[in-house]
C-alpha positions in Angstrom: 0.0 0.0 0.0 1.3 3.9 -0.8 0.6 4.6 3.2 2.8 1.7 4.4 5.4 2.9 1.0 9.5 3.0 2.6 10.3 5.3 -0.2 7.4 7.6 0.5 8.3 7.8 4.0 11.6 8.4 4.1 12.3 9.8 0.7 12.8 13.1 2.0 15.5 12.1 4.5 16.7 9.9 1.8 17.3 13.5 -0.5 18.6 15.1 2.4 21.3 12.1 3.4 22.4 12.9 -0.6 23.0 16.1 -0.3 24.6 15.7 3.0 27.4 13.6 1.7 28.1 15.7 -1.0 28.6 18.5 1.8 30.2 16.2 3.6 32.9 15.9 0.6 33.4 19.9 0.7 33.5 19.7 4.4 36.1 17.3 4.0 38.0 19.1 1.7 37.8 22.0 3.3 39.9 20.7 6.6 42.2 19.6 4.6 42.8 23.2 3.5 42.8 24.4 6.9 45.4 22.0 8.2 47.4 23.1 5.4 47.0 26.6 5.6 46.7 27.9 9.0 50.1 25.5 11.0 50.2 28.6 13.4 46.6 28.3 14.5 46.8 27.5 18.8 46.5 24.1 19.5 43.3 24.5 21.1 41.6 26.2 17.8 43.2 22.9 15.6 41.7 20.1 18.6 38.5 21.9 18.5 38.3 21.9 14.7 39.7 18.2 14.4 37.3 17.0 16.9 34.0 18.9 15.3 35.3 17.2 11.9 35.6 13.5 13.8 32.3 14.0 15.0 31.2 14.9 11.7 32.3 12.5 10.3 30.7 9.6 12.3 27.6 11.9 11.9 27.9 10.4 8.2 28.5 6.9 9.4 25.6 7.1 11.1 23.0 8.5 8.3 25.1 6.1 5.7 24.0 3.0 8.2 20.8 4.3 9.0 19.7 4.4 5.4 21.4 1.1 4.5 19.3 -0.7 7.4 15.9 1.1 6.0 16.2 0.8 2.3 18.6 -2.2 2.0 18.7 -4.8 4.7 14.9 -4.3 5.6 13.6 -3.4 2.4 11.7 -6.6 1.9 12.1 -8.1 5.9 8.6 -8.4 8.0 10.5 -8.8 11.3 9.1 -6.8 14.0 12.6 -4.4 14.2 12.5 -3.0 10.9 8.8 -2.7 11.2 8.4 -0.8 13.7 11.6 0.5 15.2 14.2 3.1 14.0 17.7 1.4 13.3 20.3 2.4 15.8 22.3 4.8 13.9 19.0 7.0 13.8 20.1 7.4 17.6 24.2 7.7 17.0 22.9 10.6 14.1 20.8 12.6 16.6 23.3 12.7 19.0 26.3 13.3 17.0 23.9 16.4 15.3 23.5 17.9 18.6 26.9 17.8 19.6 28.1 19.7 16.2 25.6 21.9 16.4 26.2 22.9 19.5 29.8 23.1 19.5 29.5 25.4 16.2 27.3 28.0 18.0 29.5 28.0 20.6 32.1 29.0 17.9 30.0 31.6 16.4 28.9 32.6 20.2 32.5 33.3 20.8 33.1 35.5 17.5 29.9 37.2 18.6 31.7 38.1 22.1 34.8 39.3 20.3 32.8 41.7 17.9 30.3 43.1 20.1 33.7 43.9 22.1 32.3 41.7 25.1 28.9 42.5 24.9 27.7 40.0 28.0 23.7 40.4 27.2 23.6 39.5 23.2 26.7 36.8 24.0 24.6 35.2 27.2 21.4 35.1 25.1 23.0 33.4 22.2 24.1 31.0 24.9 21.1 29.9 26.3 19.7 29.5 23.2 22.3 27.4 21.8 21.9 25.3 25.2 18.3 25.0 25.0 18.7 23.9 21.5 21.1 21.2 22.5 19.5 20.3 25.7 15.8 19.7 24.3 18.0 17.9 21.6 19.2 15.5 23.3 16.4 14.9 25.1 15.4 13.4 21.5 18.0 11.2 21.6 17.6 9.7 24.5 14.4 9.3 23.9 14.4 7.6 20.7 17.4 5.8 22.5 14.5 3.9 24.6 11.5 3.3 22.3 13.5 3.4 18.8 10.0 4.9 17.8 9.9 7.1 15.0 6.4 9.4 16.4 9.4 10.3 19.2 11.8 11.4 16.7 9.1 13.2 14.4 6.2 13.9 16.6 7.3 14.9 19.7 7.6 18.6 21.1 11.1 18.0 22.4 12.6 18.2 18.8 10.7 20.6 17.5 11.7 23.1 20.7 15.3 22.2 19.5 14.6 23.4 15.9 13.1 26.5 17.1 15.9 27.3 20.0 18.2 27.0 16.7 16.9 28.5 14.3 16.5 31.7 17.2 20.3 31.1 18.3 21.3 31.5 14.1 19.1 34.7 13.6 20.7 36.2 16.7 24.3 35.4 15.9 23.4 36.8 12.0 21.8 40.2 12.9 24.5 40.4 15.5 27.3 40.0 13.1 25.7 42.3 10.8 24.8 45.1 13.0 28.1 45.3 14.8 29.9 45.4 11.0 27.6 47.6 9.4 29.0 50.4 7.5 27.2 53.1 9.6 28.8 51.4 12.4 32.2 51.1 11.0 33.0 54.4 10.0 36.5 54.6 11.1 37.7 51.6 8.8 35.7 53.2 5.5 39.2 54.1 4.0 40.5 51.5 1.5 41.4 49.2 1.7 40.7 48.6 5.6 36.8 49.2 4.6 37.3 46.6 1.6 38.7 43.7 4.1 36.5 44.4 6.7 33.0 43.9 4.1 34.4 40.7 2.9 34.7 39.4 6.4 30.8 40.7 7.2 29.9 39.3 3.8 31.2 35.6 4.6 30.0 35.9 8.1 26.6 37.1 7.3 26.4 34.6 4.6 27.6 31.3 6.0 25.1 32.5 9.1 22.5 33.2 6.5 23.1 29.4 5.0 23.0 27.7 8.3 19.8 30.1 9.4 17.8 28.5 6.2 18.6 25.0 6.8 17.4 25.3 10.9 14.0 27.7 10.0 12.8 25.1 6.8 13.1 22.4 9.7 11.1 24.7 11.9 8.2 25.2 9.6 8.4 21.5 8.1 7.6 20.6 11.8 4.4 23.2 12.3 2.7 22.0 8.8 3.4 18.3 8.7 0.6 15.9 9.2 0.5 12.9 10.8 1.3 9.8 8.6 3.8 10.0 5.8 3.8 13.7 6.5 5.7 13.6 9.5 9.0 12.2 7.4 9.0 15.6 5.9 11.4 17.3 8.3 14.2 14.4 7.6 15.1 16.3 4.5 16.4 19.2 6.8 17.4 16.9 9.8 19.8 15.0 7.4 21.3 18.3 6.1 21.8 20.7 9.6 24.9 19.2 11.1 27.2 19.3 7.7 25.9 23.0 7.1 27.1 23.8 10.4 30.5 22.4 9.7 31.3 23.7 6.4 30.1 27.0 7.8 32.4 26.8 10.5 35.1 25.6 8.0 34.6 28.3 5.2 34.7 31.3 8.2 37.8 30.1 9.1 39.4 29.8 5.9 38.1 33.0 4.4 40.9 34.3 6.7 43.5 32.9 4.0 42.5 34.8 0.8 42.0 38.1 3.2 45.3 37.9 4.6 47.0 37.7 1.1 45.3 40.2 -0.2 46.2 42.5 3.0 50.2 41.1 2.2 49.6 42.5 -1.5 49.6 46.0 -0.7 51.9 45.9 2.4 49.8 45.6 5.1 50.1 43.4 8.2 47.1 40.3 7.9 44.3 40.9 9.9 43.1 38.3 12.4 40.0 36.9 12.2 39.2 36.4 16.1 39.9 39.7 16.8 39.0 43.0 15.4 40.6 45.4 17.0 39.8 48.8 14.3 36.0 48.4 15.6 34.8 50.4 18.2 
C-alpha cells in the first residue's frame, strides 16, 4: 500500500542524506585546506576543529547505516525491528547532530563576544539559546534511545523546541554579526582598503550564518505543517542536512581568513586576524 510505501516515508530524509554527503565531501575538503593553511593556529583552535570534523564525520556513518538498514537490509524483511523500530544509527545521528551543532554556535557565540567587544547580554542570550537547543535535543535522543520509535523522533515537542531554539540562536548570531559590522557602524575603517577587508569578512559571516539560518527555520516550519502519517517524514530532509551545514560553515569562516590575509600582504599591510578585530569600536 502507498501509506505503508519505505520510499514515501523516508524519501525526504533519503534526499537530504544525498545532499549531506556531497557536503560532507566539501567539508572534508575544506579541513584539509585548513590543516594546510593555517600551522600557526593554537592548538586549542586545531583540537576543537579536528574534533567537530571527527564528530562529523561519524555523523555520516551514522546516516550512511541508517539508510542502508531502512532501504537495503529491511527493504523486503517483515520482522518486527524494521517494522516498527528506528535502526540504531538514527540514535548515533541525533546525537552526533546535537553535539556539532552545538559546538558550532558556541564557535560563532564566541566570534559574537569578540565583535560586540564583550557584549555580555547579546553573547549570554545566544548561549542559552544554543543550550536550549542542545538540551531539548538531546532529550530526542535519549528518547528515541528507549523506544527506537519514529512518532518520538518526528512527533514529539522536544525536537521541535530544538529546531526552534536553533533557528532563534542563528538569527541572533546573524543580525549580530551584521549590525556590529555595518558600514554606519564602522565608519573609522571606511578608508581602503581597511573598509574593503572588513565587508568581505561581514559578507562571509553574514552569509555562511544566512546558509546555516535557512537550513534550521525550513526544519522549523516543516515541523508546524506536517501531518500525521507520511507527513511527519517531511522534516528528515532538513534533519539530514543541519549538522554538515554547520561544519562547512564553521570551516569556510575560518578559511576565508587565508584569501583576506593575502590580499592585505599584496599592498603591504600586516594580515588581519579573524578572532579579533581590534579597528572596531
Amino acid at each position: 500500500m502507498v501509506t505503508n510505501s519505505i520510499e514515501l516515508m523516508w524519501g525526504p530524509g533519503f534526499i537530504g542524506f544525498v545532499i549531506a554527503t556531497a557536503f560532507y565531501g566539501v567539508a572534508f575538503g575544506q579541513y584539509v585546506f585548513y590543516v594546510r593553511s593555517f600551522p600557526q593556529d593554537p592548538k586549542t583552535l586545531k583540537l576543537f576543529i579536528m574534533t567537530v570534523f571527527c564528530v562529523g564525520t561519524v555523523h555520516e556513518y551514522a546516516l550512511i547505516g541508517m539508510f542502508w538498514s531502512i532501504l537495503i537490509s529491511c527493504r523486503r524483511s517483515t520482522s518486527l525491528e524494521c517494522m516498527t523500530k528506528l535502526p540504531w544509527q538514527m540514535v548515533l545521528g541525533v546525537f552526533t547532530a546535537c553535539w556539532i551543532v552545538f559546538a558550532v554556535q558556541c564557535f560563532y557565540a564566541h566570534r559574537v563576544w569578540i565583535i560586540t567587544e564583550y557584549n555580555r547580554l547579546i553573547t549570554g542570550i545566544i548561549c542559552a539559546f544554543a543550550i536550549a537547543a542542545f538540551v531539548f535535543g538531546t532529550i530526542t535522543g535519549c528518547l528515541i534511545f528507549y523506544t527506537r520509535n519514529p512518532v518520538d523522533l518526528f512527533g514529539k515537542k522536544w525536537c521541535q523546541i530544538s529546531a526552534v531554539a536553533g533557528a532563534l540562536c542563528d538569527i541572533l548570531i546573524t543580525g549580530t554579526v551584521w549590525w556590529f559590522l555595518r558600514p554606519a557602524r564602522t565608519g573609522n575603517v571606511r578608508s581602503k582598503p581597511n573598509y574593503h577587508y572588513l565587508n568581505k569578512l561581514t559578507q562571509i559571516f553574514v552569509h555562511m550564518g544566512l546558509f546555516t539560518c535557512i537550513v534550521a527555520i525550513a526544519m522549523v516550519v516543516l515541523y508546524q505543517i506536517q501531518d500525521g502519517g507520511l507527513g511527519q517524514f517531511y522534516s528528515a530532509l532538513p534533519g539530514s542536512l543541519i549538522a554538515k551545514t554547520y561544519l562547512n560553515s564553521m570551516m569556510a569562516v575560518l578559511n576565508a581568513r587565508k584569501s583576506i590575509r593575502e590580499q592585505r600582504l599584496e599592498v603591504g599591510r600586516s594580515p588581519m586576524e579573524l578572532p579579533t578585530i581590534p579597528t572596531i569600536r
